[in-house]
C-alpha positions as CSV (number, residue, x, y, z in Angstrom):
1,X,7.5,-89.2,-22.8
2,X,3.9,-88.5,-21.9
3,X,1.0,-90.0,-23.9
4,X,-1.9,-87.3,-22.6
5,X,-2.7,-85.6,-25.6
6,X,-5.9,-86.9,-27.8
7,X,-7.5,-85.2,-30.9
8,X,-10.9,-84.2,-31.0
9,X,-14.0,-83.4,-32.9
10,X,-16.9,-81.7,-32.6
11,X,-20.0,-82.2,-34.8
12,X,-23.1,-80.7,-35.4
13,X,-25.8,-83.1,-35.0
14,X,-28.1,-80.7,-37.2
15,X,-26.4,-82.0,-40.0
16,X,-26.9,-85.8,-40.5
17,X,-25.1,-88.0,-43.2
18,X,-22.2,-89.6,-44.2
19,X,-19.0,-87.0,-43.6
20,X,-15.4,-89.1,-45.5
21,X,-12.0,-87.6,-44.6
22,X,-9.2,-90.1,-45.7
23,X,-10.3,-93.0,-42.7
24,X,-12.7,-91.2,-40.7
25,X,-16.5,-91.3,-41.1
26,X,-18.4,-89.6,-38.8
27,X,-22.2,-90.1,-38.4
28,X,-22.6,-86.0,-38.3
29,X,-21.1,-83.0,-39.8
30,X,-17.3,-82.2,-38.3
31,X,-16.9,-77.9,-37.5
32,X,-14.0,-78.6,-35.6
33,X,-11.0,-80.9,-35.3
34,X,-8.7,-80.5,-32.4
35,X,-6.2,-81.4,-30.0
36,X,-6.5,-82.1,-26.5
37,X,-5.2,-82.7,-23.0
38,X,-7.3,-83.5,-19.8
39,X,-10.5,-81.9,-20.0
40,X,-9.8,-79.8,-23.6
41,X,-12.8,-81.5,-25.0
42,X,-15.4,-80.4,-22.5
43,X,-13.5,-76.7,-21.9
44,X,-13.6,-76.1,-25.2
45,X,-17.3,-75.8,-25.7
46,X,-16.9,-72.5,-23.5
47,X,-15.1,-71.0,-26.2
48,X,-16.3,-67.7,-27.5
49,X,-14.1,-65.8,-29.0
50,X,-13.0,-68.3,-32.9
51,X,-14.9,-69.6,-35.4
52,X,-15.8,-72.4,-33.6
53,X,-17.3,-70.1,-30.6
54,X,-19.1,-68.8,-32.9
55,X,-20.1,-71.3,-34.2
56,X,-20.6,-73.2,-30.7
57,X,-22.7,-70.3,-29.8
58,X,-25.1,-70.1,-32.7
59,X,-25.8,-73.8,-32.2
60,X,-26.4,-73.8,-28.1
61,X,-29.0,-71.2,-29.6
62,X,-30.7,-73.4,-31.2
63,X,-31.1,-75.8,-28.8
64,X,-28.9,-78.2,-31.4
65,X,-26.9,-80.6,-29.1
66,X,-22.9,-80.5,-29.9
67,X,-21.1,-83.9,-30.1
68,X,-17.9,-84.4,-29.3
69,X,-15.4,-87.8,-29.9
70,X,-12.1,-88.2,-29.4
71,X,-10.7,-89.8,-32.5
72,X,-6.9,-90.4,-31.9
73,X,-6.0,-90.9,-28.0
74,X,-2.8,-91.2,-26.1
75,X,-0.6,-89.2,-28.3
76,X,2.4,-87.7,-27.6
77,X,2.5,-83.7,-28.1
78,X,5.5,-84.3,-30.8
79,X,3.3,-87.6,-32.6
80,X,0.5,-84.8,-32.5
81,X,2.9,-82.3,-34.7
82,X,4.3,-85.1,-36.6
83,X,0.6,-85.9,-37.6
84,X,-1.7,-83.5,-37.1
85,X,0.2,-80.1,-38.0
């Protein structure tokens, strides 16, 4: 069973503080939580046409720099259901 798959988030570093969801803590406010295989994490941040393109988009406009961290890694696309869905 392959272990490729990770999930993913993207934060906007306009938006300091202290961001709590059940056992994460992130440094920045989270737009976007997703999963991923291979480069995902990077092709995402082409993404134009969601939300988060928009979103994406509207920050790259603003010259605010998008952070990205994997959060979960080697996961299996069913332990990603089982988790995540």
């Amino acid at each position: 069973m392959s272990t490729d798959y990770y999930v993913y988030v993207l934060l906007d570093s306009s938006k300091p503080g202290i961001w709590k969801y059940d056992n994460l803590v992130f440094d920045f406010e989270p737009f976007y939580i997703g999963k991923g295989k291979d480069d995902r994490i990077i092709n995402t941040l082409r993404d134009k046409n969601s939300f988060k393109g928009k979103k994406i988009s509207k920050l790259k406009s603003n010259n605010v720099e998008i952070l990205t961290k994997k959060i979960y890694e080697s996961l299996t696309n069913e332990q990603y259901y089982r988790d995540w869905e």
